[in-house]
N, C-alpha and C positions, 0 to 999 in steps of 0.2 A: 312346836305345835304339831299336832299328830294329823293326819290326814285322816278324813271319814270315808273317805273311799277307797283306801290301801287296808288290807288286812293284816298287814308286816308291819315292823318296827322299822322305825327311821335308819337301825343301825342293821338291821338286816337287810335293807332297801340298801344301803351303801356299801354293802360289801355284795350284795347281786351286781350292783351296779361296775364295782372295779373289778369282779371277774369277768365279768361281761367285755369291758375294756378290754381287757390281757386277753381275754379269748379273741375282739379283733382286732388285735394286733400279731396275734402269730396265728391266725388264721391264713396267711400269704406265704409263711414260713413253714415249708415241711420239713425242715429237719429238725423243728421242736415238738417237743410232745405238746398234747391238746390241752388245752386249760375246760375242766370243766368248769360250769359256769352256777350248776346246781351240786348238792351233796348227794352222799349215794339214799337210797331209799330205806327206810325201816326194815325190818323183815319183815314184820306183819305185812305192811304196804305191798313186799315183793310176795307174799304169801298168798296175799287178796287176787293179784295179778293172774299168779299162773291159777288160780282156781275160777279165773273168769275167763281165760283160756281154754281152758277143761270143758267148763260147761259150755263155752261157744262152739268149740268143736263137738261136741254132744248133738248140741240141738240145730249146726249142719248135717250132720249126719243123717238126726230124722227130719229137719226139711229134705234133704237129698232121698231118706229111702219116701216120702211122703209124696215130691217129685213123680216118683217112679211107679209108685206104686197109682196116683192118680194119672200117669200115662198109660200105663197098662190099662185102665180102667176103661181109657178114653178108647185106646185102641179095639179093646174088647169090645164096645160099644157100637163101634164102626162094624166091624166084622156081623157081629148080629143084622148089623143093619144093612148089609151089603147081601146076607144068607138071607133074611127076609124078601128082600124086595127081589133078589133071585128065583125064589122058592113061587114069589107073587107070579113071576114075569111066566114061569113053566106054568101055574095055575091061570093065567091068563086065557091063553090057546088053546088050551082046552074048553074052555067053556064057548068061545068065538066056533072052536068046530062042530061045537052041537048046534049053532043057531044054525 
């Protein structure tokens, strides 16, 4: 009877399963080589991989320069805002010496 909530065959379920076995059982053993427990991946699959590697490193790069550049933004912002109220405080005493 097939199970409606496995997506695999009973007989691929049983051989994940006795690799899985043999993988813990020389897992305590280092001088055996590893049991993998899955097969290796398609190329496409391995293909799909590194091209979504690619594009993630992409689109850190412009979060990072996007980062950057709204720091700068921020910084710039401050600065105007420190020249203004600088600019206010000389324009201040001036005007207190004419009263």
């Amino acid at each position: 009877m097939e199970d409606k909530y496995t997506s695999i065959s009973k007989e691929r379920f049983n051989q994940l399963k006795a690799n899985y076995s043999e993988f813990l059982e020389r897992l305590t053993v280092p001088d055996k080589e590893p049991v993998r427990v899955f097969g290796p991946l398609p190329k496409q699959a391995v293909e799909d991989i590194y091209l979504i590697r690619e594009v993630s490193a992409d689109l850190q790069n412009k979060k990072n320069e996007d980062m950057k550049k709204a720091a700068q933004a921020a910084q710039d912002e401050e600065e105007k805002a420190k020249a203004a109220a600088k600019e206010e405080n000389q324009e201040t005493p001036e005007t207190e010496t004419q009263n």
